[in-house]
MIDOSE-1310 file (N, C-alpha, C; in nm, 2 decimals, decimal comma, always signed):
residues 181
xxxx	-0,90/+2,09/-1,17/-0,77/+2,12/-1,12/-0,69/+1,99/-1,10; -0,78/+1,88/-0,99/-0,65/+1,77/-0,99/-0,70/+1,73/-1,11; -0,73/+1,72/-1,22/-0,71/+1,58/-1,38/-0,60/+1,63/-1,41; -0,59/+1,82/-1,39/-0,47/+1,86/-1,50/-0,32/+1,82/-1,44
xxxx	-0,34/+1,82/-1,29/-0,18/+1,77/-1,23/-0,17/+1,63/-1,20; -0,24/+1,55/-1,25/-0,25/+1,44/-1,23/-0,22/+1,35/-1,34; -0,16/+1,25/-1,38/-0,16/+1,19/-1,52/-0,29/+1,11/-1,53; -0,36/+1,08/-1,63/-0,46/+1,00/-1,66/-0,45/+0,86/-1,64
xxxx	-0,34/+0,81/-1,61/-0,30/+0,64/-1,56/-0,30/+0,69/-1,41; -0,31/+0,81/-1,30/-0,31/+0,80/-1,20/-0,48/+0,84/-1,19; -0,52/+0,90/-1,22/-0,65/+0,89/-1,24/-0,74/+0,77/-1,24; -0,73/+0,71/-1,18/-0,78/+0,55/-1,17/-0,92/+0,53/-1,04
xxxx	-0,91/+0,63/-0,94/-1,00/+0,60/-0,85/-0,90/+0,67/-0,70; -0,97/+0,70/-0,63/-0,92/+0,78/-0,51/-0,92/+0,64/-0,40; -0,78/+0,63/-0,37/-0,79/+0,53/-0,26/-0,79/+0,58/-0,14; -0,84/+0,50/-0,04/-0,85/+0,53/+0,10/-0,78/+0,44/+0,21
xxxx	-0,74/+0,48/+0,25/-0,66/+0,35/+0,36/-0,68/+0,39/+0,49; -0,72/+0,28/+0,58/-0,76/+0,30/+0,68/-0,65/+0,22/+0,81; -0,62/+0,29/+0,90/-0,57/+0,22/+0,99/-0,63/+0,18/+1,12; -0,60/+0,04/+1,16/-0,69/+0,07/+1,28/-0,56/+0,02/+1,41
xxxx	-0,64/+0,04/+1,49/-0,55/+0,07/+1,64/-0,51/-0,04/+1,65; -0,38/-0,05/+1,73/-0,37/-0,12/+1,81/-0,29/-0,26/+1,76; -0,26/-0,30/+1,64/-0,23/-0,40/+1,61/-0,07/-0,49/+1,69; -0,10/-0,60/+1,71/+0,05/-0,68/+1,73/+0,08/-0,74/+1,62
xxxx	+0,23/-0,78/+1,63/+0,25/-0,84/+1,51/+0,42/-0,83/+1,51; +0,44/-0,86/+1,45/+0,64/-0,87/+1,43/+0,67/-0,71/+1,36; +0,77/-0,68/+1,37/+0,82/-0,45/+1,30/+0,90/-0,56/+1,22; +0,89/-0,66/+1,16/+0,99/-0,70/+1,07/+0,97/-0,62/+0,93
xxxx	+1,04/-0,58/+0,83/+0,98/-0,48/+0,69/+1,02/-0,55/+0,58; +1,12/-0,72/+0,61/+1,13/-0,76/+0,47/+1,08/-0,88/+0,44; +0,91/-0,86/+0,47/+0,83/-0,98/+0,45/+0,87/-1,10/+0,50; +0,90/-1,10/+0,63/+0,89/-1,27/+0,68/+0,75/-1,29/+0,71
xxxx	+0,72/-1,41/+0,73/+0,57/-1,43/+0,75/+0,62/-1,43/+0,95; +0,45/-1,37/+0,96/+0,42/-1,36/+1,11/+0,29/-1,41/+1,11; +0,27/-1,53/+1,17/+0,18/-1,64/+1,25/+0,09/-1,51/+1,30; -0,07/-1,46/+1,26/-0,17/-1,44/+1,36/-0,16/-1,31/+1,32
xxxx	-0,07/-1,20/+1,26/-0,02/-1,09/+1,28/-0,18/-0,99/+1,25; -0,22/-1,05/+1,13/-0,31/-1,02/+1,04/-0,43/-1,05/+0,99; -0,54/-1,07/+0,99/-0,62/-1,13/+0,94/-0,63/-1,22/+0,76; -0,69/-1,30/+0,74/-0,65/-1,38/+0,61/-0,70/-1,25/+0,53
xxxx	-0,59/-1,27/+0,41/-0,59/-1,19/+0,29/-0,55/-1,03/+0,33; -0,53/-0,98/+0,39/-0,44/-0,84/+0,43/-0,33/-0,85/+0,42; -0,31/-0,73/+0,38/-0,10/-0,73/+0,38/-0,05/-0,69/+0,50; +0,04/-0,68/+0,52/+0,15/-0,65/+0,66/+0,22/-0,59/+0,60
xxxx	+0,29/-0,47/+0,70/+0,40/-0,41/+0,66/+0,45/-0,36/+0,83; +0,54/-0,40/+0,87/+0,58/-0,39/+1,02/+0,50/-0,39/+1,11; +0,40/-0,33/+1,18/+0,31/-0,36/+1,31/+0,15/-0,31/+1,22; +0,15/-0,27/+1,14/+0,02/-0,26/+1,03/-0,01/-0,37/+0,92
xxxx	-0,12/-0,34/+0,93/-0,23/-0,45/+0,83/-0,33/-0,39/+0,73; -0,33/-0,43/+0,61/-0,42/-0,31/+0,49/-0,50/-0,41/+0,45; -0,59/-0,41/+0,43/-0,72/-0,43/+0,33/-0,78/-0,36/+0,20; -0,78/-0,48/+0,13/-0,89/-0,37/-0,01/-1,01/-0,40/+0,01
xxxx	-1,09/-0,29/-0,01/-1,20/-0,24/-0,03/-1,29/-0,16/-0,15; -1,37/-0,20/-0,22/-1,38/-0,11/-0,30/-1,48/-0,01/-0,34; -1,46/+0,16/-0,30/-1,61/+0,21/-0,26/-1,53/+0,34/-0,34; -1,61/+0,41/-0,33/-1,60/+0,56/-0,42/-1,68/+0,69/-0,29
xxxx	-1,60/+0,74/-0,19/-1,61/+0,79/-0,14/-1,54/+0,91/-0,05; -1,63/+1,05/-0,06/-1,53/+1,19/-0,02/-1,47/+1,15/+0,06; -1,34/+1,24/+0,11/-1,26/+1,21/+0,23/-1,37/+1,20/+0,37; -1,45/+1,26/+0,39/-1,54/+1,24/+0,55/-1,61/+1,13/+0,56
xxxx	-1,66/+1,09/+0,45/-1,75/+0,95/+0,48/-1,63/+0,85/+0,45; -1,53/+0,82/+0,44/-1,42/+0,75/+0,39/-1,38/+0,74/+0,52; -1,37/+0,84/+0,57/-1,33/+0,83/+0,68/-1,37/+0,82/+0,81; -1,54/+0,84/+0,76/-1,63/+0,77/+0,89/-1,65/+0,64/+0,91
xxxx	-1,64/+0,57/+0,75/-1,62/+0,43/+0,72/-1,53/+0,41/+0,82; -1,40/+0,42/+0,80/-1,29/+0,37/+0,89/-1,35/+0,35/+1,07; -1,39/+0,48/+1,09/-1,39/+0,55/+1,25/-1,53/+0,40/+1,28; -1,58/+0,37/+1,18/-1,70/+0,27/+1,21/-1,64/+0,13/+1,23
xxxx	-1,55/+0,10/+1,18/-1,51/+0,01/+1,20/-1,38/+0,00/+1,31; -1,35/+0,11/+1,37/-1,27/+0,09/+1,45/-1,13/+0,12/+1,41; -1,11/+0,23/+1,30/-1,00/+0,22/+1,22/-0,97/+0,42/+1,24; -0,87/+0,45/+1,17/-0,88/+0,60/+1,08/-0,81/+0,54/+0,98
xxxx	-0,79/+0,71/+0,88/-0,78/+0,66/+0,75/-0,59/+0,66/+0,76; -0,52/+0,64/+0,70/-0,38/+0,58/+0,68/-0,30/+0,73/+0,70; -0,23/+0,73/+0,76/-0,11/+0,83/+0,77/+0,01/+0,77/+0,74; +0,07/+0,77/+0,66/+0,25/+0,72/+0,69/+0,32/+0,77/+0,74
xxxx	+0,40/+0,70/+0,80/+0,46/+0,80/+0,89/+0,64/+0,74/+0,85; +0,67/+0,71/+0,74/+0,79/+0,74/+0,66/+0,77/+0,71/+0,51; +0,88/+0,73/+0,48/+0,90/+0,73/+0,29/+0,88/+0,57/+0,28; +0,94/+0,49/+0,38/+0,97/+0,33/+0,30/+0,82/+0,30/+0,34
xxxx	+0,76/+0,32/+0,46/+0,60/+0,34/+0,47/+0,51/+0,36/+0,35; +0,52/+0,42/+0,25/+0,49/+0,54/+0,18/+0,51/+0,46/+0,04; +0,64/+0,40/+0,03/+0,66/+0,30/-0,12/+0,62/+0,19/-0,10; +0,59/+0,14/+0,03/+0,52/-0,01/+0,05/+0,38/+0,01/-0,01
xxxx	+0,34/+0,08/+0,08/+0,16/+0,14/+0,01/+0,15/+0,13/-0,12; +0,24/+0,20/-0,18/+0,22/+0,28/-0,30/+0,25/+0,16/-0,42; +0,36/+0,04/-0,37/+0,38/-0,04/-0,47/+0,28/-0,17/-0,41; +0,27/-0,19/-0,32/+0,17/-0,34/-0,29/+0,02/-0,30/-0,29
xxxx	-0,01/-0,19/-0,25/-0,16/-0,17/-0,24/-0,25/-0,04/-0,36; -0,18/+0,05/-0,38/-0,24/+0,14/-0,44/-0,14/+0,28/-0,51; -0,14/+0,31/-0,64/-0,05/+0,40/-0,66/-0,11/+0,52/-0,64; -0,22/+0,54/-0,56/-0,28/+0,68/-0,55/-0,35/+0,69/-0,45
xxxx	-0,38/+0,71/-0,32/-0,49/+0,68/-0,22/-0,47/+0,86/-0,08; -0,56/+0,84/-0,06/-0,61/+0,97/+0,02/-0,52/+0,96/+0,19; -0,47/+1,02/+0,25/-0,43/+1,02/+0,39/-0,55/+1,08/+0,50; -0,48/+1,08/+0,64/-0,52/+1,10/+0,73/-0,45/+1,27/+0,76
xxxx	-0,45/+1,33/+0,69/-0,42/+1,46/+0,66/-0,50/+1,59/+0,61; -0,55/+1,66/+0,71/-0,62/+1,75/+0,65/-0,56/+1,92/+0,73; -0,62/+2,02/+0,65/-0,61/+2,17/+0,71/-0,75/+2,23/+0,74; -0,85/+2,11/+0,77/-0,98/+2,17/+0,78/-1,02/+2,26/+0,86
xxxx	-0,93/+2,25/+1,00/-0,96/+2,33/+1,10/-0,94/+2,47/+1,07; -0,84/+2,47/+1,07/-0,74/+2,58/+1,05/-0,68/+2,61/+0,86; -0,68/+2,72/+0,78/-0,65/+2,69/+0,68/-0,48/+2,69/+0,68; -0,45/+2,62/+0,61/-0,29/+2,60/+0,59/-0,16/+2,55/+0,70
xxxx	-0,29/+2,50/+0,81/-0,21/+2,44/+0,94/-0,27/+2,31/+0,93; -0,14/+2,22/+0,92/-0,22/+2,10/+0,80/-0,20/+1,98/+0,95; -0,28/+1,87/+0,95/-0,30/+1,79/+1,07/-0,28/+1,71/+1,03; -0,16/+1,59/+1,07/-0,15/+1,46/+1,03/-0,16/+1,39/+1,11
xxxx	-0,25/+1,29/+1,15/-0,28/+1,19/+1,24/-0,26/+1,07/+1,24; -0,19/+0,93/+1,30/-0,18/+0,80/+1,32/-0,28/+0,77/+1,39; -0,36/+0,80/+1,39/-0,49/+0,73/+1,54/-0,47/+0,90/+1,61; -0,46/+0,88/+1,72/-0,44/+1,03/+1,81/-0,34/+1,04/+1,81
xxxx	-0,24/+1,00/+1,74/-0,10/+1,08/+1,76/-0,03/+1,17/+1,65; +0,06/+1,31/+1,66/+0,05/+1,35/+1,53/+0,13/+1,29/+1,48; +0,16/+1,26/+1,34/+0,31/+1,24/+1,24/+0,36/+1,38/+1,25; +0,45/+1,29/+1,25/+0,57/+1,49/+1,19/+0,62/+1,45/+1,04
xxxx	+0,66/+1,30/+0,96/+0,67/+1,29/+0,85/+0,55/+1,39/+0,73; +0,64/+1,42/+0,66/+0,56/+1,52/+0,57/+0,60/+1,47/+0,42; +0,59/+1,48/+0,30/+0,63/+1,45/+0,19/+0,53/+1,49/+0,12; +0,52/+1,70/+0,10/+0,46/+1,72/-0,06/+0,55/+1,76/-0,13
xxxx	+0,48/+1,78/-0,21/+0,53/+1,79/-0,34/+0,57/+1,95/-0,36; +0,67/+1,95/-0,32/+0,72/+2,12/-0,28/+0,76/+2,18/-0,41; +0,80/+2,06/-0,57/+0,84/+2,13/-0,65/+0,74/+2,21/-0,75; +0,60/+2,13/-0,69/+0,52/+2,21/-0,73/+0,44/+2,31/-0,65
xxxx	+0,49/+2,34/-0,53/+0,43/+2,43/-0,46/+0,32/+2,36/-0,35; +0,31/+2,26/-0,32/+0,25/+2,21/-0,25/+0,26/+2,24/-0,12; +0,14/+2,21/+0,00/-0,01/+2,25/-0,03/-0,04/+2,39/-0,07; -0,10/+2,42/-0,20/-0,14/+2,51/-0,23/-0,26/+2,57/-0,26
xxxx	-0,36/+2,46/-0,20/-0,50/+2,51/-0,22/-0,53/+2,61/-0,34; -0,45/+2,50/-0,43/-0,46/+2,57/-0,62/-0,60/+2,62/-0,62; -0,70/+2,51/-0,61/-0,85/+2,54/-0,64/-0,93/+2,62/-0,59; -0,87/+2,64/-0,46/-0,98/+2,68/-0,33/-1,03/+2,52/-0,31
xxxx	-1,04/+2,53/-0,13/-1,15/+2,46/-0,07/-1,04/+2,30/-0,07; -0,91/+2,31/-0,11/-0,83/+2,21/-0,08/-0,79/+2,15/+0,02; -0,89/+2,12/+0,08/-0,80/+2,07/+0,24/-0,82/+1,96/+0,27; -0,78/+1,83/+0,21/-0,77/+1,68/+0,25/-0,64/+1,63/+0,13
xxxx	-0,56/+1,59/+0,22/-0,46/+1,51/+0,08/-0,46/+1,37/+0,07; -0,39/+1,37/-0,08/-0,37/+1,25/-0,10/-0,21/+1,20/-0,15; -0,17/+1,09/-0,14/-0,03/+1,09/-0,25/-0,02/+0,96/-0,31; +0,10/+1,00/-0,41/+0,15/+0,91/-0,52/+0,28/+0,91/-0,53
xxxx	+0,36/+0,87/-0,65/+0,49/+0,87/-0,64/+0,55/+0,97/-0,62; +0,49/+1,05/-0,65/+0,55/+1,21/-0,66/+0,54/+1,30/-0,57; +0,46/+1,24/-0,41/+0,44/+1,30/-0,31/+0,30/+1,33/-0,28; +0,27/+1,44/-0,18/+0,15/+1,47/-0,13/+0,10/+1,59/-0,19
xxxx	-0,06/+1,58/-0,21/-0,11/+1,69/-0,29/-0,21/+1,78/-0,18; -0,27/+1,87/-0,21/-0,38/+1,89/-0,13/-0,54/+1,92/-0,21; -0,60/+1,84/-0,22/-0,72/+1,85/-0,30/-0,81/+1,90/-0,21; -0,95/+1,89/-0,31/-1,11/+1,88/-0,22/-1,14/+1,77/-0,14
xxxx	-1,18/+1,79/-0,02/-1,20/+1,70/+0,03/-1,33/+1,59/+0,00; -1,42/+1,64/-0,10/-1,52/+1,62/-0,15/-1,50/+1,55/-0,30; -1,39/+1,54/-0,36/-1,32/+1,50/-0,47/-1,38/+1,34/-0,49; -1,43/+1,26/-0,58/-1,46/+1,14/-0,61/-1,49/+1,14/-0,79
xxxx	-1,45/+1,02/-0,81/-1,46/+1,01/-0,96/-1,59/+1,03/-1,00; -1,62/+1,06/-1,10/-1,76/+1,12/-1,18/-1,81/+0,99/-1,30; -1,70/+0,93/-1,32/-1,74/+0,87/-1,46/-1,82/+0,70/-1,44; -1,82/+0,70/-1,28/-1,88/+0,59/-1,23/-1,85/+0,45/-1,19
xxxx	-1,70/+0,49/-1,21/-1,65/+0,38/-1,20/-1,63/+0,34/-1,03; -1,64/+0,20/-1,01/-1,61/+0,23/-0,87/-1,47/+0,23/-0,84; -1,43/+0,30/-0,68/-1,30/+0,34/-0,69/-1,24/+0,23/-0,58; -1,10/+0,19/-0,61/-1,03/+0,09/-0,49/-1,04/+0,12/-0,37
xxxx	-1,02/+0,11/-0,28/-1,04/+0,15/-0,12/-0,95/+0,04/-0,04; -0,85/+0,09/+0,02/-0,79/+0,03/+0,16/-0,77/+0,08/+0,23; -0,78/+0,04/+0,39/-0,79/-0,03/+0,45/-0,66/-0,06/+0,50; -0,62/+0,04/+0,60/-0,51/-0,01/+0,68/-0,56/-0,04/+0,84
xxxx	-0,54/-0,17/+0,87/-0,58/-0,22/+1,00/-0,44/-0,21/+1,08; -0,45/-0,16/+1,21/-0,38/-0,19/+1,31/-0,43/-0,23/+1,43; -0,46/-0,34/+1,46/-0,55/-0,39/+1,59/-0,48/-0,54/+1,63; -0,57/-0,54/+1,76/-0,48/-0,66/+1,89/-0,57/-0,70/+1,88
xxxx	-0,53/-0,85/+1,84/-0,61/-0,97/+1,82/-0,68/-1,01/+1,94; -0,79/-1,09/+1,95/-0,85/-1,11/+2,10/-0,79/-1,18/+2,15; -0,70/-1,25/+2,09/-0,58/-1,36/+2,15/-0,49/-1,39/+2,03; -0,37/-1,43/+2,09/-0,29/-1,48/+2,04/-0,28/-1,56/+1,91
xxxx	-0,27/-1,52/+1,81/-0,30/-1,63/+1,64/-0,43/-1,63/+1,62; -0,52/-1,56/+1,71/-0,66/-1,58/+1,63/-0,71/-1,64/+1,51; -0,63/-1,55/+1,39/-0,69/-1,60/+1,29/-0,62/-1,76/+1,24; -0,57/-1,81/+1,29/-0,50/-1,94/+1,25/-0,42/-1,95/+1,11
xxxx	-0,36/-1,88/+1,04/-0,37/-1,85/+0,93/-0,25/-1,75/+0,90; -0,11/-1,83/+0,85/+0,03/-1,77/+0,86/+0,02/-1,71/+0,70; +0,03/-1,58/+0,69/+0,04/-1,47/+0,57/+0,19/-1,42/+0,60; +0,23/-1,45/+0,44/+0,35/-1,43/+0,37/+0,33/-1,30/+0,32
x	+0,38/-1,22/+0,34/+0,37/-1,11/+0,21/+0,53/-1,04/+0,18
C-alpha cells in the first residue's frame, strides 16, 4: 500500500527524527550562527537540534532509540518547521504521531506536550488506515500519511535516521564549537 502512494524517489528509507528535551539556544529561523546552541555537526532550527543517524527501524524501537537517549521522536509543530526538516535533513521521515491507543484519535506529541499543528494529506483522504493496522505517520512534501507502524525497507538497504535534539547544555557553550547552518 505505501510503495503505491509513494513515488519510488521517495521510497529511499524511512526517516526518524528524534527530539530531545529541553534545548537552549537562540528561536532565531534564518540561520545566524549561535555559539554552544548545539552540539558539533547538528543542524539548528530555532530552539531544536537534529542529527543523522543511520538505522532501519519500525516506529517503536525508533522510538525507543530516541526515549534511550533522552530524546522522542520529532513532531513539528508548524509548516516552516516541516520545510526546514524536509529540505535540510530528510525528504521523508516518520513523526511523533500515532492513533495506537485509540483508533482514529490520532496523538501528536513534542516531549509531553500535545501539537495541535496537523498537515495530512486530506486530498487524499488522509488518515485513512488504507491498509488496516495504519497507525504511526510519517511526512513529505505532500503532507502526512498514516502507515504501519511496523513498516521498514525490505531490500536491505540501510535507512537514514534523524535525530532531533532539544537539550540544555550542562553549561553555557559546552560544546565550544560555533555552527552556522
Amino acid at each position: 500500500h505505501l510503495k503505491m502512494m509513494l513515488p519510488k524517489r521517495l521510497i529511499v528509507g524511512l526517516i526518524s527524527l528524534c527530539l530531545m528535551i529541553r534545548c537552549t539556544g537562540g528561536t532565531e529561523r534564518s540561520g545566524a550562527s549561535i555559539r554552544g546552541a548545539c552540539p558539533p555537526a547538528w543542524s539548528q532550527w530555532g530552539n531544536k537540534c537534529y542529527q543523522k543517524h543511520s538505522e532501519n527501524l519500525p516506529w517503536a524501537e525508533a522510538n525507543q532509540e530516541c526515549i534511550k537517549m533522552g530524546s522522542v521522536l520529532v513532531m513539528p509543530q508548524s509548516q516552516e518547521e516541516t520545510e526546514f526538516l524536509l529540505k535540510n535533513l530528510a525528504p521523508f521521515f516518520r513523526i511523533n504521531c500515532n492513533d495506537l491507543q485509540v483508533e482514529g484519535t490520532w496523538v501528536c506529541q513534542d516531549g509531553t506536550t500535545d501539537v495541535e499543528y496537523r498537515n495530512w494529506r486530506l486530498e487524499t483522504g488522509e488518515p485513512n488506515n488504507g491498509a488496516g493496522g495504519e497507525d504511526c505517520a510519517v511526512t513529505d512534501k505532500t503532507g502526512w500519511n498514516d502507515v504501519s507502524c511496523t513498516w521498514v525497507r525490505q531490500d536491505g538497504t540501510t535507512d537514514v535516521e534523524f535525530r532531533n535534539w532539544r537539550k540544555e547544555p550542562a553549561e553555557p557553550n559546552n560544546f565550544g564549537e560555533e555552527k552556522i547552518v
